[in-house]
N, C-alpha and C positions, 0 to 999 in steps of 0.2 A: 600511521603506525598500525598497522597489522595486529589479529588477535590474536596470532600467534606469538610475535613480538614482546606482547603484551604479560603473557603466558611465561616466558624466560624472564623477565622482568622478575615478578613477582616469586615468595619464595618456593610456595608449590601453591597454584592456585587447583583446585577440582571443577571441570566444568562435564554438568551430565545434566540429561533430561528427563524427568519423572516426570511419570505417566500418574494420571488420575485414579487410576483402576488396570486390573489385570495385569500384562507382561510389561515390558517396556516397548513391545511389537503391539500389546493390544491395545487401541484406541478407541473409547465409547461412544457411543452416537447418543449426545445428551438430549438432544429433541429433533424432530422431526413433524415437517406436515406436507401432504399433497407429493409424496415421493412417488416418482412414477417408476418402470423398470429401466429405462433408457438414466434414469439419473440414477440410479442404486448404481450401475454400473462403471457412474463418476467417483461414488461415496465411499464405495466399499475399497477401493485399491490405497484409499488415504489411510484408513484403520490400521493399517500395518506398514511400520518404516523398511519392511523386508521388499514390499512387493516394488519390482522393476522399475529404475524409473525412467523415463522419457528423455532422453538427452535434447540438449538445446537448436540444436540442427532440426528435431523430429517432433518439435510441437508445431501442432497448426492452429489457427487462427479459426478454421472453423467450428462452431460451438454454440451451446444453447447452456451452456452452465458455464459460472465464473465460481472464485473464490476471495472471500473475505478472510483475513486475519486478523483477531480483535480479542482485547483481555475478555473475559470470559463475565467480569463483575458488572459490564456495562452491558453484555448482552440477554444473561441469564440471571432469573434469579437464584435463591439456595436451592428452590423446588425444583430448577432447571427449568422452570417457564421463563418466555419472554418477554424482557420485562417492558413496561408501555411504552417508555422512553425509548430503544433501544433504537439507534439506527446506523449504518452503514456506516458512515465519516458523517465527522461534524463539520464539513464542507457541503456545499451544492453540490457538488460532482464528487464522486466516488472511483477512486483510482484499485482494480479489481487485476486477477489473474485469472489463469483458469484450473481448474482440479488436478487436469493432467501436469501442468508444469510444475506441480511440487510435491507430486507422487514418488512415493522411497523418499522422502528426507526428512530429518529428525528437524528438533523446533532449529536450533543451530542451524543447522543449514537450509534452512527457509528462513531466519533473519537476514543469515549470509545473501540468498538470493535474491530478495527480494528488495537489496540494496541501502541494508541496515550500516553503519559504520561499528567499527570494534567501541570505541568509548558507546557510544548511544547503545549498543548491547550489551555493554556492563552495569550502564547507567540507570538507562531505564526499563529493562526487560527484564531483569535481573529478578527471581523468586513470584514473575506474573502468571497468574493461570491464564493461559493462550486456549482459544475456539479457533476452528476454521468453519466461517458459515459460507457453505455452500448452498447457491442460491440458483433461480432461473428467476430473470428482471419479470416482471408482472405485464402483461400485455396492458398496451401498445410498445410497450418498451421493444427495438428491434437493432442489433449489430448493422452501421452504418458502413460500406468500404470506403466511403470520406477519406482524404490524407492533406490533402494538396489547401486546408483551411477555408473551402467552399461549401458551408456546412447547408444542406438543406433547411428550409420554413420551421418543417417540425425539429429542429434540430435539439431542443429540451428532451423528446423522447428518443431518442438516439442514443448509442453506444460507440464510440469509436477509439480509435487506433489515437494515441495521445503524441502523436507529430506536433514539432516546435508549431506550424501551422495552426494543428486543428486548436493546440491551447488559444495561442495568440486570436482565434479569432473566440474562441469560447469566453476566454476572459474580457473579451468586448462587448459579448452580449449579454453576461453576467452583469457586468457593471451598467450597462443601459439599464438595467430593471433592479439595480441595486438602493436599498434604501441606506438613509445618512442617518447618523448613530453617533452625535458626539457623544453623548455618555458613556461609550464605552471605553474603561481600561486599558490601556496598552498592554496588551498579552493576552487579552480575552476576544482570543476571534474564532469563539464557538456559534456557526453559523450554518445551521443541518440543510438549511432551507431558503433562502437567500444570500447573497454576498452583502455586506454593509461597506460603507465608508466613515470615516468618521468628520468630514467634511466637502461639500460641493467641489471644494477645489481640487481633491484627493482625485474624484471620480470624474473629474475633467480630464486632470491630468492623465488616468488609464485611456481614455475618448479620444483623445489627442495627440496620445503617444506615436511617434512615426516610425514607418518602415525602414526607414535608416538605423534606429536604436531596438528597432527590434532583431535587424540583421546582427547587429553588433552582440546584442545580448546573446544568440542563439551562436556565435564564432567564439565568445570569450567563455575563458571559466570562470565559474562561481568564485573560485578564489581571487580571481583577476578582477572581477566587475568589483567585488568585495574590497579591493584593496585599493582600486581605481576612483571611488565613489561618487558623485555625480546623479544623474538623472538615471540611467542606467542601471544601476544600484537601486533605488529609487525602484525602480520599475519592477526587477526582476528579486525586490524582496517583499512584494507585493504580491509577486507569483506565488512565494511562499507561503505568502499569511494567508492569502484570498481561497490559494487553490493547493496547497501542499504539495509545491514544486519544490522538494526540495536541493541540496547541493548535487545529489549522483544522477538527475535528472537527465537524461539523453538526448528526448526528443525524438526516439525512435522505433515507440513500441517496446523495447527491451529495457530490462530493466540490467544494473548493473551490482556486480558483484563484490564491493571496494571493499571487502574484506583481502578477496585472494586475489583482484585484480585492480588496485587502487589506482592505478595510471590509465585505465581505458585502452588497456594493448590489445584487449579481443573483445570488440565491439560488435562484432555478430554473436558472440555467449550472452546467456541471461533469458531469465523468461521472460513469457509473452504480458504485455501490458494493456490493460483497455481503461479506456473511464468512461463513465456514466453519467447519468442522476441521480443520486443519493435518495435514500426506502429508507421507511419505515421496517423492521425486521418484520415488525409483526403484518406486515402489508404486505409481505411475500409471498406468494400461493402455493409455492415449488420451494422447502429451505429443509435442510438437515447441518446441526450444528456437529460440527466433532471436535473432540477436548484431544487437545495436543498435548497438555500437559505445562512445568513450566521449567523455565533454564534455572537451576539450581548453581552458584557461585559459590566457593568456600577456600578457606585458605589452611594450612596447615602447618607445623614444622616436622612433622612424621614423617620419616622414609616412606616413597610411595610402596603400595602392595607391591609384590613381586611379581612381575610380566606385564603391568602397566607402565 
């Protein structure tokens, strides 16, 4: 179901974005370090939801700055410093874009983008103060062209293009160097730093998994493996906890839009995707935070204003 959908449902729902300060165009830049001129010229065009944005066709992959989208309470504190804790995903790997692909667009549509569902943005987004921290990976960090799952030695400091491929092999050398953790909770796979299992046999099972069910996994949908359940399931809901693969997941660099294109009918739209190794915020040498602001939900029985 669509947000729009969602939207006639309800009796008059209000959805609008507030800003933390100045206009609803003006965006503050809550901290900043080590900004060079070449990155100011990433930062500043995000400050305003006016300025042009980049269509899908005309983002490229080459690039020295990404972005992060992240509640604001886990990055910053009230002071706006960063707080010690603060990192990237609480995953090993860090699933990032980059500045240009969500230039001009309000928080709305960088949920929408970046391949949020309509419930999970009424659900959980709903009244969040949003940052977008823009970052440059810390050297030796370097964009790998890797696709094809033949990841180079130093492949931990690496950046690359998140092809069914390059996971499937990422999540096997994750698990080689993953520690076993049965005390942990089911629901608790806050893991910045490592991937855990919660049993030898868990982390066999990823070791062991064959290129047959990995073919399968990467041809079925999420809703199908889901409903199919089996080993396969199994596998690829492991993708999710391990590495926050989650359902609109493509497999092809782009991220998708299942707000406004829930069936996958243009699969060359959506932005660009990369993933990483997961930072420490404050171990960034290159980062400028900018407050997005947060999606405000409200319901009414009031005639709307007039011309809305």
């Amino acid at each position: 179901m669509s947000l729009c959908r969602l939207i006639v449902m309800l009796p008059i729902v209000f959805l609008f974005v507030m800003a933390g300060s100045g206009s609803a165009q003006d965006r503050a830049i809550l901290y900043s370090k080590g900004v060079t001129t070449k990155m100011e010229w990433s930062v500043q065009p995000l400050r305003f939801t006016t300025s042009p944005r980049v269509p899908y066709d005309k983002l490229v992959r080459t690039t020295d700055y990404f972005v992060r989208i992240a509640p604001r309470r886990f990055i910053l504190t009230e002071k706006n410093e960063v707080q010690e804790s603060a990192v990237l995903s609480t995953k090993p790997l860090v699933f990032v874009t980059t500045p240009e692909s969500i230039r001009g667009r309000n928080l709305l549509e960088i949920y929408e983008d970046i391949g949020y569902e309509a419930a999970d943005i009424i659900r959980w987004q709903r009244d969040e103060d949003m940052v977008a921290v823009v970052f440059r990976f810390p050297d030796p960090i370097t964009v790998a062209p890797t696709q094809d799952g033949n990841l180079p030695a130093d492949w931990n400091k690496k950046v690359f293009v998140p092809t069914w491929a390059n996971i499937f092999t990422l999540f096997t050398k994750l698990a080689e160097r993953a520690a076993i953790d049965p005390t942990r909770k089911i629901g608790d796979e806050f893991s910045p730093v490592r991937t855990f299992f919660r049993s030898e046999a868990e982390r066999q099972f990823v070791l062991s998994y064959p290129n047959e069910g990995r073919r399968r996994i990467q041809a079925t949908s999420y809703d199908g493996l889901k409903a199919t359940g089996g080993a396969d399931w199994t596998y690829r809901k492991l993708l999710e906890e391990k590495l926050s693969l989650f359902a609109h997941f493509r497999g092809t660099g782009l991220t998708q839009n299942v707000v406004l294109d829930p069936d996958n009918l243009h699969p060359e739209a959506g932005l660009l995707e990369f993933v990483g190794p997961n930072t420490k915020v404050m171990d960034l040498t290159e980062v400028a935070i900018v407050h997005l602001g947060r999606l405000v939900i409200d319901t009414s029985t009031q005639p709307l204003p007039k011309g809305k």
